[in-house]
N, C-alpha and C positions, 0 to 999 in steps of 0.2 A: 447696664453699660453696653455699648455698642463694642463688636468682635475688632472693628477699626480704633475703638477708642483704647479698649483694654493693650492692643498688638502695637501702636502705635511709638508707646517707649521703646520697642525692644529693639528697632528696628536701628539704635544706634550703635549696636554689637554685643548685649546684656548677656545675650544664649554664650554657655561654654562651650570653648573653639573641639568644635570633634570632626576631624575630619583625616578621612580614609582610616577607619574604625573598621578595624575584624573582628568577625563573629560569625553565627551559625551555621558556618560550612559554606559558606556563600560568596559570590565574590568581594573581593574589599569593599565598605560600606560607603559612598559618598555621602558626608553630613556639612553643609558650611555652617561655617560659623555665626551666621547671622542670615538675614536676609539676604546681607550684598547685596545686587544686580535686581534681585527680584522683592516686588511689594509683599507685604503681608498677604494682599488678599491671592497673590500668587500661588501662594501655598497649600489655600483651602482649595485655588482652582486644580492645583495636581494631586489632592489630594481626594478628590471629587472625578478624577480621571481617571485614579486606580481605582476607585469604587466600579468604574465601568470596564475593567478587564476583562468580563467576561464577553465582551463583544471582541476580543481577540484572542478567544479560544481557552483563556486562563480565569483559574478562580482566584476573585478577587480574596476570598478568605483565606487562603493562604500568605499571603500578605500585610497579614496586621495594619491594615489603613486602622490611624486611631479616628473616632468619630471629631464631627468640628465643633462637638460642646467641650470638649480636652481643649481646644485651641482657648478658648476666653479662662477656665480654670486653670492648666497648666501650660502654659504656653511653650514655654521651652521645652516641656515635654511633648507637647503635641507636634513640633515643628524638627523631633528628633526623628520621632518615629514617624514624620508623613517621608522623611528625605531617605530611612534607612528602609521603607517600606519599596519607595519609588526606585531605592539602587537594586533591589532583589526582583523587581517587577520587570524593570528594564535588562539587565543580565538572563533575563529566560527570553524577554522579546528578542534580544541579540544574538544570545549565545545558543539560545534552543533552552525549552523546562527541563529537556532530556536532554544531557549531554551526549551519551551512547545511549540510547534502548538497548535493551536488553535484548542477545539475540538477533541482531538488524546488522549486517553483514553489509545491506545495502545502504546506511547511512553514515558517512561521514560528515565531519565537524570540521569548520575551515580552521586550521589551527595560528594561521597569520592573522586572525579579527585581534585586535587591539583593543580590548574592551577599557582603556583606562580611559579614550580620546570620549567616550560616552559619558565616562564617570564625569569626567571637566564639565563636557556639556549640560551635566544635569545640575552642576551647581554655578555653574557661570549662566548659564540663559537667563533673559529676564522671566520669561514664561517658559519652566521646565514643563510644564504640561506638554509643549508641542514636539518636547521629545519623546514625549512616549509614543505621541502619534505617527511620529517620523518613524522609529522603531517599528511600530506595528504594520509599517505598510511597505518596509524594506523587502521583505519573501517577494520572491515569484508569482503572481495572480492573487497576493494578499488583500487585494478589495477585493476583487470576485467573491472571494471563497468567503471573506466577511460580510458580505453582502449576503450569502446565501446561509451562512450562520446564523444571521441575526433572524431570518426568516424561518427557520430549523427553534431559535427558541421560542421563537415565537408559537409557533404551533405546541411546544411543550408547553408554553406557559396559561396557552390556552384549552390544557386537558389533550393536547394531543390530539390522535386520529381515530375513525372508530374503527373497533376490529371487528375483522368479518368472522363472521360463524363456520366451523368446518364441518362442514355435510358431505354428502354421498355425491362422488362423481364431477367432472370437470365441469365449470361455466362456459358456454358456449353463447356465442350471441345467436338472438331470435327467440331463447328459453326466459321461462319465467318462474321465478323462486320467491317467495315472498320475506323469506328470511334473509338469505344470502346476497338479494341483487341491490334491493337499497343499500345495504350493506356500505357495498364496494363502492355503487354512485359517490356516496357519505366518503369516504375514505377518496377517493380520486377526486372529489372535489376541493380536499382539503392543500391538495396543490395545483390543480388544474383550472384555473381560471376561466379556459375554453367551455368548459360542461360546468364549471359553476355558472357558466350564464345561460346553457343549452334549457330548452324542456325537460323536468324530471321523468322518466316515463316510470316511475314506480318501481314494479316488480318486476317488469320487462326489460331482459338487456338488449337496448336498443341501437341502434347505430352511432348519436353521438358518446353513452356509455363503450361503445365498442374501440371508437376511435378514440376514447382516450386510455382505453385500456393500453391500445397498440402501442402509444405516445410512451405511454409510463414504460412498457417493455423494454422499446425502444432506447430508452434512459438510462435502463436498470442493466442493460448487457444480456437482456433474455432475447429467444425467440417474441417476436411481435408478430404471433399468431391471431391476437385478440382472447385466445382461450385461456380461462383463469383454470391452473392445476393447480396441485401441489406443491409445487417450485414457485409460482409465482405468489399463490395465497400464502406461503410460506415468508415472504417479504414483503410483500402488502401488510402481513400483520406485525412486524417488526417494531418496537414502539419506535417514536421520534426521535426518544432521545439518544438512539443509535446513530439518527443521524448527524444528530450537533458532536457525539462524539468522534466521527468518522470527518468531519470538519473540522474540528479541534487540533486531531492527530494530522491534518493536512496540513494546517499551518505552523504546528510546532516541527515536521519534518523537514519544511523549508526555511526553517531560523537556520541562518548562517551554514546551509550546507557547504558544503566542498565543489567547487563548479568545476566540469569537465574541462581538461585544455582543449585544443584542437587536432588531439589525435584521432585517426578512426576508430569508432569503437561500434561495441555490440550492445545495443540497450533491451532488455527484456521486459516486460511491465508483467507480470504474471497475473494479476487479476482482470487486467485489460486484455488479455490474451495476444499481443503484440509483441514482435519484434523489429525494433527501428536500428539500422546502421546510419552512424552519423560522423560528422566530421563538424566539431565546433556546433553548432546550431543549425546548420546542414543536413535534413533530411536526405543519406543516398537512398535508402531503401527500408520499405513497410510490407512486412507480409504477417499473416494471423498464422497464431503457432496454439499447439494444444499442449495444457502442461499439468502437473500434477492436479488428481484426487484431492480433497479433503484428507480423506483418507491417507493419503500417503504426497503431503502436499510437496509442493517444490520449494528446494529453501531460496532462501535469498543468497546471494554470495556476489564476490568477485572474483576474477581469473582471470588467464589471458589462454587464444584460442590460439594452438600453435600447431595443427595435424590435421589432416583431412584422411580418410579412411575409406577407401572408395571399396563396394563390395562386403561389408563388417561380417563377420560373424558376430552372434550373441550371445553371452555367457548369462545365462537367465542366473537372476538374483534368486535367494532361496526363500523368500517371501513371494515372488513371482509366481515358482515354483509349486509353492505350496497352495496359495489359494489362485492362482490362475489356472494354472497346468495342470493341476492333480484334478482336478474336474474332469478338463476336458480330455488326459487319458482313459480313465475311468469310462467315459462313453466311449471312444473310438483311438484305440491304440494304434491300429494301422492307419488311422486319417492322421497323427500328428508325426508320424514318421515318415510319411508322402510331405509334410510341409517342414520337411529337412530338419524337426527336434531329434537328436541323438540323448540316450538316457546313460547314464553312467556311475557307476559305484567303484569304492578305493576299496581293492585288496592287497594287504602287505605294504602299503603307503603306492601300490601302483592304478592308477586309472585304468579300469578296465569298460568295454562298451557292453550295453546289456542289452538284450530284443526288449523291446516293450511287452510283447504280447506273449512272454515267458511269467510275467510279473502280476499277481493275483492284486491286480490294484483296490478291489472292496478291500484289503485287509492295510493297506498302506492310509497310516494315520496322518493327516497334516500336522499338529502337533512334532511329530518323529519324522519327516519325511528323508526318506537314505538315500534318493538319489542327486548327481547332478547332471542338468543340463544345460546342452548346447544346439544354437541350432544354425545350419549352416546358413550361407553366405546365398542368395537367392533373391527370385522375386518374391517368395512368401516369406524373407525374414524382417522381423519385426522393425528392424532400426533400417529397412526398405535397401537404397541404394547406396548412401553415403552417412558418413557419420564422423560432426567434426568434435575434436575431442579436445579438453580445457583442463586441464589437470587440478580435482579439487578434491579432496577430504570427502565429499560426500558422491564420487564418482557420477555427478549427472556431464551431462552431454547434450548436444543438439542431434536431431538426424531427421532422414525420410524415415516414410510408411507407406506401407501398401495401402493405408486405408485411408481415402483422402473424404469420405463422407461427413466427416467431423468438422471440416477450416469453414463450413457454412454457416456453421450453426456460432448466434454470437456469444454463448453458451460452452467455454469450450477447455472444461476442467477433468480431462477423462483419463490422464496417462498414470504412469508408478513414477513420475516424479520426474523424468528427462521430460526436453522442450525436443514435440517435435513440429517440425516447418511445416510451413506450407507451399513454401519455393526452396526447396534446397536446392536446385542445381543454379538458381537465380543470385544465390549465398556462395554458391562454388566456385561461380566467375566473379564476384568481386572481392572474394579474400586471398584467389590465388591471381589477382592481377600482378601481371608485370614477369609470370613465370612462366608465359607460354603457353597456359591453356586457353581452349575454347571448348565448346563441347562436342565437336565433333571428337577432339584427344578423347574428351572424359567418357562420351558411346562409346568407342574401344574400350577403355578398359571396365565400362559395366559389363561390356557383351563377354569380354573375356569368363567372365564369372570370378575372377583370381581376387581374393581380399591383397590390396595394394595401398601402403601409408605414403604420404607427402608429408612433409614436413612445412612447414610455412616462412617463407622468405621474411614477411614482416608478422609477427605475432599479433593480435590485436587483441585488447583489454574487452570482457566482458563484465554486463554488469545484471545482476539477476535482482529483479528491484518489487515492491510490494508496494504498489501506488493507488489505491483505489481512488483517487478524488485528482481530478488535471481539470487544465485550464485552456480557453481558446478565445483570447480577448477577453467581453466579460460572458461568457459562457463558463460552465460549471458541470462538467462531466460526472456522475459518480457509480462506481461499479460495487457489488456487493461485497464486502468483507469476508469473503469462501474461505478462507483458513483462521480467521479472527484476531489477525495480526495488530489491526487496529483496536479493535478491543482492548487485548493486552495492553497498547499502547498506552490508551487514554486512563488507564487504570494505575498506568505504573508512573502517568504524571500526575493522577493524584495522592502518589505517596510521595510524590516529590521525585523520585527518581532520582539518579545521581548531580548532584552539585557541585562544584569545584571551589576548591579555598586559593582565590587568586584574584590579586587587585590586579594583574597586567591581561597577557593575552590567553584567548582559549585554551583550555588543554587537550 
């Protein structure tokens, strides 16, 4: 018997009325009671659209689509569970899979989204299918980024990329390695269309190999030297399906975020190594900032930046301390006291100053290290000339450096976890607009040498954000995952992550 023939009776209301059913932690269930509005073969079509969820980042198995041999066998059962499937499907395409990540400071959830006006829609349309499609392409650059998803599994599904061999010493172009050079051709070819049509040259990395090495750099947020090291072979051999996951976590980040008003604020992209001031969608101002280590990454947060610090001194951190400083004591006690670090230890709860080169540094253990330091206000101190300050839990800050050989490289993950500029006096005239400076005021009070605080007429909101995947029309930017935020991500939306037990609006 045909799937129209068998479906056809039910279609005059037979199914039991269940609708706006709770269960699984999830939001209220939209079930109608029949067909309604929508044919049978409706049903199998949206039930044939959540099979394909994973072309918007989400697995379809977590979903219980029941197959459409359940439809002819139990019908009423099948047409329970395609609508209780499709209201769980579309509440993560709306509301986000992740309602909080875990740990993401930088993601808020719009809490006005309305999710009930969805739930109508998915049982009032004739063709609910086309709401899941509307859904999925609500996000910010959500075809881009699905565009280059689909492309992502695709290479997984076809075995992925090949991995190059790790040998002795960097690729340089003009060299020939018979292991390592088809290699990489192999592997750049599996996204680059340009050298998948070029001459192979073999063993030889040759100039089209070279220029697509540069291309791929260029993409990844490396130096586009052309030379393959360590760092680059290092994400050349990444599998793919890093990538679909770094995609995945793109688009569940932008379900239903919290959109900025029109205040000025501070945006930081930390894996972009970027800082954007904006007003509304209003680029004022872009400059490249260098922010935490791996090692000692930068967290995501919010704040607002209310102090300018012209002059800082630096109360070095005792991790600083210990693996930065205690080195470079150890070699040259008198070089770090000429670059204004003062050493200090607590007797009787009083601060007292100590010479360096009194102090048998071979015997000072990092582990135990007893001293504190400080280091004056200067052109050799760390946090350079200004330093604006945001009041947060985890005391990071913006500031200058003396050391500006770093904003070049697009590469640019080197600090203990503060953002520093690359135009702070550029950041100085537009946060203290309206209060009188220019910089000839702010030359005075550098030259003075005197640490001197401002306070800020208008405070402005910052935001410390972990964005590795943006968009530019249909361009598709993607920067490396350096602290493995997205990782975690995509891991904790396949356990599901948290859910919310709510037929009305977001939580």
């Amino acid at each position: 018997m045909r799937r129209r023939d068998v479906l056809s009776g039910l279609s005059a209301g037979l199914l039991p009325a269940m609708a706006w059913a709770q269960g699984g932690g999830q939001a209220g269930s939209a079930v109608p009671a029949g067909p309604g509005p929508q044919s049978w073969d409706s049903v199998f079509r949206l039930a044939a659209r959540l099979r394909k969820l994973g072309q918007d980042g989400l697995d379809p198995a977590a979903y219980a689509v029941p197959p459409d041999a359940q439809g002819a066998s139990e019908p009423a059962v099948f047409h329970t569970a395609v609508y209780q499937a499709a209201n769980a499907a579309l509440g993560d395409l709306v509301l986000g899979r992740l309602r909080q990540p875990s740990g993401r400071a930088d993601i808020l959830r719009d809490p006005s989204t309305d999710f009930t006006r969805w739930q109508a829609e998915l049982v009032g349309l004739p063709e609910p299918a086309t709401l899941i499609d509307r859904a999925a392409n609500v996000p910010e650059g959500a075809a881009a980024i699905r565009s280059e998803l689909a492309k992502a599994a695709g290479l997984v599904a076809s075995g992925g990329w090949t991995t190059i061999p790790v040998g002795e010493g960097t690729l340089d172009p003009g060299m020939t390695d018979a292991a390592r050079i088809p290699a990489l051709r192999a592997r750049l070819k599996a996204e680059d269309p340009v050298l998948a049509a070029a001459r192979d040259g073999g063993a030889l990395y040759d100039a089209p190999l070279e220029a697509a090495v540069r291309r791929w750099q260029a993409a990844s947020g490396l130096e586009a030297d052309g030379r393959v090291g360590a760092i680059s072979l290092g994400l050349l051999n990444r599998p793919a399906s890093s990538r679909v996951a770094q995609l995945r976590v793109a688009l569940d980040m932008r379900r239903n975020a919290l959109k900025p008003g029109e205040e000025r604020r501070i945006e930081v992209n930390i894996p972009d190594y970027v800082l954007l001031v904006q007003e509304g969608d209003r680029v004022l101002m872009r400059m490249n900032v260098v922010v935490g280590k791996p090692a000692r990454a930068t967290p995501t947060l919010r704040a607002r930046l209310t102090t300018v610090q012209f002059n800082p001194t630096w109360g070095v951190p005792e991790r600083n301390a210990r693996e930065d400083l205690l080195p470079r004591y150890r070699r040259d006690p008198a070089g770090m006291a000429a670059k204004g670090f003062r050493l200090y230890s607590v007797v009787g709860g009083e601060r007292v100053e100590v010479d360096p080169a009194t102090v048998d540094w071979s015997a000072v253990r990092t582990d135990r290290f007893p001293y504190l330091i400080r280091q004056d206000a200067g052109d050799e101190n760390a946090l350079g000339r200004i330093k604006f300050i945001m009041p947060n839990s985890d005391d990071i800050y913006l500031h200058d450096t003396p050391d500006r050989r770093l904003f070049g490289r697009p590469d640019r993950a080197f600090s203990s976890g503060c953002i520093r500029l690359g135009l702070p006096d550029d950041l100085l005239l537009l946060v203290m607009e309206g209060m009188g400076w220019d910089m000839a005021r702010a030359q005075r009070v550098y030259d003075s040498k005197q640490t001197q605080s401002v306070g800020l007429r208008r405070p402005l909101p910052v935001r410390l954000h972990y964005t590795t995947v943006t968009t530019e029309g249909a361009r598709v930017k993607m920067r490396p995952d350096i602290y493995g935020l997205d990782a975690a991500y995509a891991r904790e939306m396949d356990r599901g992550g948290l859910r919310v037990a709510t037929a009305g609006a977001a939580r």
